[in-house]
MINU-395621 format. One record per residue (C-alpha): residue number from 1; residue in three letters; chain; x, y, z. Coordinates in steps of 0.5 Angstrom, whole numbers. Layout:
<nodes>
nr=NUM; rest=ALA; kette=A; u=X; v=Y; w=Z
...
</nodes>
This chain:
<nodes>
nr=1; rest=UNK; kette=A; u=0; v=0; w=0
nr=2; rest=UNK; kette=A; u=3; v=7; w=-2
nr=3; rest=UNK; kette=A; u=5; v=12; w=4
nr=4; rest=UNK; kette=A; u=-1; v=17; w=4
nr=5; rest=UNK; kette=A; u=1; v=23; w=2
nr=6; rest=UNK; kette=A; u=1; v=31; w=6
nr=7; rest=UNK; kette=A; u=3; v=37; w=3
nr=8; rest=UNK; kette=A; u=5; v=42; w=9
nr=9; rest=UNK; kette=A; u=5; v=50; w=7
nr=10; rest=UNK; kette=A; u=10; v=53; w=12
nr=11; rest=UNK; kette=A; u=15; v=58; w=11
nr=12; rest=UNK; kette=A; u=19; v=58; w=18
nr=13; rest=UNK; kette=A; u=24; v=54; w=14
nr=14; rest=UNK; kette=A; u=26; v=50; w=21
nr=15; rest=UNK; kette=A; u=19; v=49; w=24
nr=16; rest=UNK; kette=A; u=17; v=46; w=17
nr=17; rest=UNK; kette=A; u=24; v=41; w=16
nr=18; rest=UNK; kette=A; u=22; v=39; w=24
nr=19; rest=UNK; kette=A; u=15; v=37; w=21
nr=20; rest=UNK; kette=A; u=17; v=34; w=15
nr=21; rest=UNK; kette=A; u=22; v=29; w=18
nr=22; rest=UNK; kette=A; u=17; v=27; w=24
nr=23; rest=UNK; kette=A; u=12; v=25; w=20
nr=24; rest=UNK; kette=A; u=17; v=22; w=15
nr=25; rest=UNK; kette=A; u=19; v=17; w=20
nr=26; rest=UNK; kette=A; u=13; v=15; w=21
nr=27; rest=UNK; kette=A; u=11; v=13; w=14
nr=28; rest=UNK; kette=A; u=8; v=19; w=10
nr=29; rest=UNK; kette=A; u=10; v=22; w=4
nr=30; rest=UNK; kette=A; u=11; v=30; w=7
nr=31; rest=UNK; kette=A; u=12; v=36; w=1
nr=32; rest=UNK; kette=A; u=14; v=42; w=3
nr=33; rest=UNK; kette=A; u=12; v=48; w=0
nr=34; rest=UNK; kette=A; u=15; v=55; w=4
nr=35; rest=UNK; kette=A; u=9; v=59; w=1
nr=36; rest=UNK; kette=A; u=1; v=60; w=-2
nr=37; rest=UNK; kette=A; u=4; v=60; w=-10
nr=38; rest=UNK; kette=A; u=8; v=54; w=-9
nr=39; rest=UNK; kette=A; u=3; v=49; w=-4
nr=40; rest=UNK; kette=A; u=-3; v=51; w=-11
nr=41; rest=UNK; kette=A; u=3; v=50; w=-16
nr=42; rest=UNK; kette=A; u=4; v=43; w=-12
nr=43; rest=UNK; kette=A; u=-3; v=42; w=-11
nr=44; rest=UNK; kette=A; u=-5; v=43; w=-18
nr=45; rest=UNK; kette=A; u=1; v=38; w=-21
nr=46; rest=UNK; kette=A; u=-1; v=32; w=-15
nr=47; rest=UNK; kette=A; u=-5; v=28; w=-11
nr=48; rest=UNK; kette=A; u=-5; v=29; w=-3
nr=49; rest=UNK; kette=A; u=-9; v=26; w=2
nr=50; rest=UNK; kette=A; u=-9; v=32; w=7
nr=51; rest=UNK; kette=A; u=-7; v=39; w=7
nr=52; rest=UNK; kette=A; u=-3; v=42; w=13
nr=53; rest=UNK; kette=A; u=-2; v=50; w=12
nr=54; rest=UNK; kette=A; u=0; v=56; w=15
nr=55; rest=UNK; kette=A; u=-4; v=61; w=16
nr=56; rest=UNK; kette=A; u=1; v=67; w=15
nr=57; rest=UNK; kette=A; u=5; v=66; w=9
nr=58; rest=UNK; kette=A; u=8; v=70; w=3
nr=59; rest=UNK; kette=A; u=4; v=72; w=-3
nr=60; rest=UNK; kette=A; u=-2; v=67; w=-1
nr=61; rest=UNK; kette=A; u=-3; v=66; w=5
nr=62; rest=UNK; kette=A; u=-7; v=59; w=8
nr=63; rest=UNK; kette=A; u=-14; v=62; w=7
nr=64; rest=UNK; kette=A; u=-13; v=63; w=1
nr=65; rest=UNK; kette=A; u=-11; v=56; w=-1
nr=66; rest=UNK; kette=A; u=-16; v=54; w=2
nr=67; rest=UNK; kette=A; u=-21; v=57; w=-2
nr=68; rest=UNK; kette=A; u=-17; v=55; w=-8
nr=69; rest=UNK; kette=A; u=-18; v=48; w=-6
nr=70; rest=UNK; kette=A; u=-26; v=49; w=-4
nr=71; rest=UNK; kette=A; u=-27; v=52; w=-11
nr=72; rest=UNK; kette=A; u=-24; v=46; w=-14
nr=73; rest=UNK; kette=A; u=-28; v=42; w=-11
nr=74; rest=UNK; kette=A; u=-23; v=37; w=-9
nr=75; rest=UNK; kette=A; u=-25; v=33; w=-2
nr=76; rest=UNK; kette=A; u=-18; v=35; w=1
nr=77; rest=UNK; kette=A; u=-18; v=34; w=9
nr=78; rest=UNK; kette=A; u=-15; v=41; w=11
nr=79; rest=UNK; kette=A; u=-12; v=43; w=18
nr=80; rest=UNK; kette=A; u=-9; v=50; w=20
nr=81; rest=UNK; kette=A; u=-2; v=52; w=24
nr=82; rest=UNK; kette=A; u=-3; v=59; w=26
nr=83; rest=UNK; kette=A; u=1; v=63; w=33
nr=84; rest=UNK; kette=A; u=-5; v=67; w=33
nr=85; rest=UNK; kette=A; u=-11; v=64; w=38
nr=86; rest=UNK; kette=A; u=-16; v=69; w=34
nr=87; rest=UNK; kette=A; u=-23; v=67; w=34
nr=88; rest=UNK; kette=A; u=-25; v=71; w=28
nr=89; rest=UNK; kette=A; u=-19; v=67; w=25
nr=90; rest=UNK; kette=A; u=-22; v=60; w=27
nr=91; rest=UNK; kette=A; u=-28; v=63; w=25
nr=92; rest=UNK; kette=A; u=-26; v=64; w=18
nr=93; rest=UNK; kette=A; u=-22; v=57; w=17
nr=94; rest=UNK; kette=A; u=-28; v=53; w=19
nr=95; rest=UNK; kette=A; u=-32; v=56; w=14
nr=96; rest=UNK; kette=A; u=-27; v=54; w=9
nr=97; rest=UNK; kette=A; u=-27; v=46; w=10
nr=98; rest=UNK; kette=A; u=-22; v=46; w=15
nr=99; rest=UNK; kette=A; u=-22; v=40; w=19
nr=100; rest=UNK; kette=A; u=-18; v=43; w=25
nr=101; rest=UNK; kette=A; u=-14; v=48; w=28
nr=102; rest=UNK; kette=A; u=-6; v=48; w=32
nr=103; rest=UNK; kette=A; u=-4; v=54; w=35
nr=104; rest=UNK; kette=A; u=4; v=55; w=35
nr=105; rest=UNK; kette=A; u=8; v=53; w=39
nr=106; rest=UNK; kette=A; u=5; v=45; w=40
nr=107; rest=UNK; kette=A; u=8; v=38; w=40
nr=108; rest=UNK; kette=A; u=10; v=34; w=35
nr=109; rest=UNK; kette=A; u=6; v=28; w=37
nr=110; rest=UNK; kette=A; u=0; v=31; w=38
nr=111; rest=UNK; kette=A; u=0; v=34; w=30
nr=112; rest=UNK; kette=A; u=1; v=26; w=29
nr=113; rest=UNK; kette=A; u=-5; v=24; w=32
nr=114; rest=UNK; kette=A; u=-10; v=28; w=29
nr=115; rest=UNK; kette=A; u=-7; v=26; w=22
nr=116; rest=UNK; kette=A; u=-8; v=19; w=24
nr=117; rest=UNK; kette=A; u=-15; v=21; w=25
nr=118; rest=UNK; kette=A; u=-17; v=25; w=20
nr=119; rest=UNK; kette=A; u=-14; v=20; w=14
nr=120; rest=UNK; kette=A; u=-18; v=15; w=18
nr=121; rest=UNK; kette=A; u=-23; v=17; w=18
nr=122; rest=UNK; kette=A; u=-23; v=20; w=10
nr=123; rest=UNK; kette=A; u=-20; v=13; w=8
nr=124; rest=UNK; kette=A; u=-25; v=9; w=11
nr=125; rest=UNK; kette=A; u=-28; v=5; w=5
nr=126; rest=UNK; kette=A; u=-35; v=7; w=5
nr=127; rest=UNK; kette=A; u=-41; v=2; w=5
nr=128; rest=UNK; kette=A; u=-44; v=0; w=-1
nr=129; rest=UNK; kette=A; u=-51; v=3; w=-1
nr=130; rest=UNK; kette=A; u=-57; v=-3; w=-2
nr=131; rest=UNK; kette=A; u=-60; v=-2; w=-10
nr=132; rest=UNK; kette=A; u=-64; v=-7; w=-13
nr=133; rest=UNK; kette=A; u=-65; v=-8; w=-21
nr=134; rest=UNK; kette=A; u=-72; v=-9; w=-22
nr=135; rest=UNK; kette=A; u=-73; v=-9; w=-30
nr=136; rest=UNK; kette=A; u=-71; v=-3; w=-31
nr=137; rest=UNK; kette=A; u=-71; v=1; w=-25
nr=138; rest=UNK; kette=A; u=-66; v=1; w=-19
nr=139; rest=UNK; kette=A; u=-69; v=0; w=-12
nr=140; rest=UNK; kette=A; u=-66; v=4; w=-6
nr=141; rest=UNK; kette=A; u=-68; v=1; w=0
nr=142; rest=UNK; kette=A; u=-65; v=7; w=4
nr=143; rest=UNK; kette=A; u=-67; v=12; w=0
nr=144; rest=UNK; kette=A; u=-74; v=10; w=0
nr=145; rest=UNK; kette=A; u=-73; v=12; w=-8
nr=146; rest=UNK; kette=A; u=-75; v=7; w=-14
nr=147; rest=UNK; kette=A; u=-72; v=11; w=-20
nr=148; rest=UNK; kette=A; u=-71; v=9; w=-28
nr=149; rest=UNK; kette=A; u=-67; v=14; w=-33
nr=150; rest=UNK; kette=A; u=-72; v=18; w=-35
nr=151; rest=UNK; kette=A; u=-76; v=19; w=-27
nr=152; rest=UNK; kette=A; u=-76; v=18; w=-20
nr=153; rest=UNK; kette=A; u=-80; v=17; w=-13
nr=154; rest=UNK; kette=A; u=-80; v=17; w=-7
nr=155; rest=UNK; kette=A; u=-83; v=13; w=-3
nr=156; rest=UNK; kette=A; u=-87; v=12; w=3
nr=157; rest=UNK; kette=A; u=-84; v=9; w=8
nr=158; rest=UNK; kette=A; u=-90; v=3; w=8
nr=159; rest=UNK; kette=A; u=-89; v=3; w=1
nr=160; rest=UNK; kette=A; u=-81; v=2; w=2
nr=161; rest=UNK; kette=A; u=-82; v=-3; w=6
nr=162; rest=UNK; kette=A; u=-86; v=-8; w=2
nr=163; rest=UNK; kette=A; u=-81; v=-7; w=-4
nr=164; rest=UNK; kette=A; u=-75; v=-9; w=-1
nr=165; rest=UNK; kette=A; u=-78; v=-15; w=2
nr=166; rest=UNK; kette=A; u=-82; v=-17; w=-5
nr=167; rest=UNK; kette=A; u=-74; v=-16; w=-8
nr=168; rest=UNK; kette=A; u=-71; v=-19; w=-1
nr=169; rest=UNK; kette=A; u=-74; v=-26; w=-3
nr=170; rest=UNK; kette=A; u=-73; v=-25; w=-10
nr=171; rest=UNK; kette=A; u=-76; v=-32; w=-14
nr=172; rest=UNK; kette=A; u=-80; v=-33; w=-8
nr=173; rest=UNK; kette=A; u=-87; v=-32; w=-5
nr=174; rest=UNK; kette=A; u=-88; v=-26; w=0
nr=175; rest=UNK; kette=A; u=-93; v=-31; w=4
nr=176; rest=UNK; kette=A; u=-99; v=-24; w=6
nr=177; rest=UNK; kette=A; u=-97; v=-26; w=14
nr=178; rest=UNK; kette=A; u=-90; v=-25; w=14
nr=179; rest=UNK; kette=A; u=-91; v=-18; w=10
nr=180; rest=UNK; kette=A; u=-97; v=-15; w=15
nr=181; rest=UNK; kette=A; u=-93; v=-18; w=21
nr=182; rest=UNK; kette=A; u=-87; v=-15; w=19
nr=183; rest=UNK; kette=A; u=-90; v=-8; w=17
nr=184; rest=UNK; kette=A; u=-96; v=-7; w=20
nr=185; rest=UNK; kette=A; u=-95; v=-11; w=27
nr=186; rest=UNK; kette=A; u=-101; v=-14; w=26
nr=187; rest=UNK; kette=A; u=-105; v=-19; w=21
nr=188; rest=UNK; kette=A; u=-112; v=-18; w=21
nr=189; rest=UNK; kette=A; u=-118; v=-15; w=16
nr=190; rest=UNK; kette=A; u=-116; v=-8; w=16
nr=191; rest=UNK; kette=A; u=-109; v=-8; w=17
nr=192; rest=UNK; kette=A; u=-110; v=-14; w=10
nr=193; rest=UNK; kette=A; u=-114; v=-8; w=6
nr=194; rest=UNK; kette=A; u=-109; v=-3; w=7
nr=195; rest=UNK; kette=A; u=-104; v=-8; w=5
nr=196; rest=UNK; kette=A; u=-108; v=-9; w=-2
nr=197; rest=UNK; kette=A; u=-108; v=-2; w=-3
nr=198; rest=UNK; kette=A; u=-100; v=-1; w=-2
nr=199; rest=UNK; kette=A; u=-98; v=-6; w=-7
nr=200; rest=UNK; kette=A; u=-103; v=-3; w=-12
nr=201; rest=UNK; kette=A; u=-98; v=3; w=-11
nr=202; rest=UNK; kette=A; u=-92; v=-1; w=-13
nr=203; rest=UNK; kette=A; u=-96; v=-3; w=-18
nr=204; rest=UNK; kette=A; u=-97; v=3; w=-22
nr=205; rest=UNK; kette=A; u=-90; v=5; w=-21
nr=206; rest=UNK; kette=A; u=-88; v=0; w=-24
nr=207; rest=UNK; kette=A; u=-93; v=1; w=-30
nr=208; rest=UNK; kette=A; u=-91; v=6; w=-33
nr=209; rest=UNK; kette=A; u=-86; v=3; w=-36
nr=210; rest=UNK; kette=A; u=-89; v=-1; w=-41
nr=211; rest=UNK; kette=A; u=-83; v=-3; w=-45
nr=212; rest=UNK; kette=A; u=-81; v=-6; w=-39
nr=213; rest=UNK; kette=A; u=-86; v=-7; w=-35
nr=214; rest=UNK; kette=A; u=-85; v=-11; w=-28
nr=215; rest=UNK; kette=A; u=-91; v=-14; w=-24
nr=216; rest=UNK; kette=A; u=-93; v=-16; w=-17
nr=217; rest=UNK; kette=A; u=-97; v=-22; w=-18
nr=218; rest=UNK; kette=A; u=-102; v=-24; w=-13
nr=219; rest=UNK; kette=A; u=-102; v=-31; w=-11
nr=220; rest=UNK; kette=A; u=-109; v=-32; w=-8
nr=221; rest=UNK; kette=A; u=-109; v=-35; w=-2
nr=222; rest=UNK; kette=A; u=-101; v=-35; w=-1
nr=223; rest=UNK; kette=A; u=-98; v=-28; w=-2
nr=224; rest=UNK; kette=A; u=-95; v=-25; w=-8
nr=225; rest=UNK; kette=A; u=-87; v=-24; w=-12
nr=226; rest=UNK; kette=A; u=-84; v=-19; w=-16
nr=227; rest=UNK; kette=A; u=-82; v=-22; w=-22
nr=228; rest=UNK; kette=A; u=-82; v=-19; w=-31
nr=229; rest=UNK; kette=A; u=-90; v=-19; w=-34
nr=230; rest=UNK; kette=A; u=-88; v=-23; w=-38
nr=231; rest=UNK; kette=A; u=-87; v=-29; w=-33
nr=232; rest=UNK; kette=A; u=-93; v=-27; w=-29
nr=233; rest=UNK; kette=A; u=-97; v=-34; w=-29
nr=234; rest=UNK; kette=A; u=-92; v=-38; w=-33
</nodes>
């Protein structure tokens, strides 16, 4: 796995060469820029996993290479090194995206911990997000949206909730019982006929596709399944 890269814009030459050598001992790949120009020229030519910039610099200062980032619309983790404690100060650099604040003088070992948290937490694989592909239309249980190229729905949380366990069981019967149980807590004749009147719902949602068309077919007596038109009834 390749070393996450950082670029630091400090123009203190020691304090920066300090921090560049202790992160690089603890396995990052650091860059040192010694003002605002040459940490965008930096930016611009390749890729960093986070931004460590002095607030005060020349030609430009970390402001306003924050507001470079944020106007490219990079996700770049920014952290701001300042030797001013100035709320206005924090102020504007939250504004900008900044992720956090050191105020100057502080310890090494501290600088290394919130970057072993920012990285952990930006890194993080992101789940999957659920999606059926039902015919022509993908279902996001999630979302409550049941969407196709050309139009998209949000559901209601009931009519969401029926949808995925009719995808849930995929070739098998939704047997009525389980479906009112699971969702209206209860099996009787009202909790039945508001059943009835979500599954029409889906139904037309699904008709408005007749290049493609998706049925739930009704079992009577058992329950119903969620499978193309063309099988209903085979």
């Amino acid at each position: 796995m390749s070393r996450p890269r950082i670029l630091i814009a400090e123009d203190d030459p020691n304090f920066g060469l300090v921090l560049q050598s202790f992160l690089n001992l603890h396995d990052y790949h650091v860059t040192l820029c010694n003002d605002g120009n040459k940490a965008l020229s930096a930016l611009q030519s390749q890729p960093f996993d986070l931004c460590i910039l002095d607030v005060m610099m020349p030609y430009r200062d970390g402001f306003a290479v924050a507001e470079a980032i944020q106007r490219s619309g990079k996700k770049l983790p920014v952290v701001f090194l300042t030797a001013k404690a100035l709320k206005e100060d924090h102020i504007k650099g939250y504004r900008l995206g900044a992720i956090d604040y050191l105020v100057k003088p502080f310890d090494p070992e501290i600088l290394l911990l919130k970057v072993q948290a920012i990285l952990s937490r930006f890194n993080r694989p992101q789940p999957e997000v659920e999606r059926y592909l039902i015919g022509r239309f993908v279902f996001q249980p999630a979302l409550r949206q049941l969407a196709r190229a050309d139009a998209n729905w949000k559901l209601s949380p009931r009519e969401s909730a029926l949808l995925l366990l009719l995808c849930q069981k995929n070739t098998e019967v939704l047997l009525r019982e389980e479906a009112l149980l699971k969702i209206w807590g209860e099996e009787n004749f009202f909790t039945a006929q508001s059943m009835n009147v979500y599954v029409t719902k889906l139904r037309n949602y699904f008709r408005t596709d007749p290049d493609c068309p998706v049925e739930i077919e009704n079992l009577h007596g058992k329950g119903f399944l969620l499978r193309p038109a063309a099988q209903a009834g085979e």
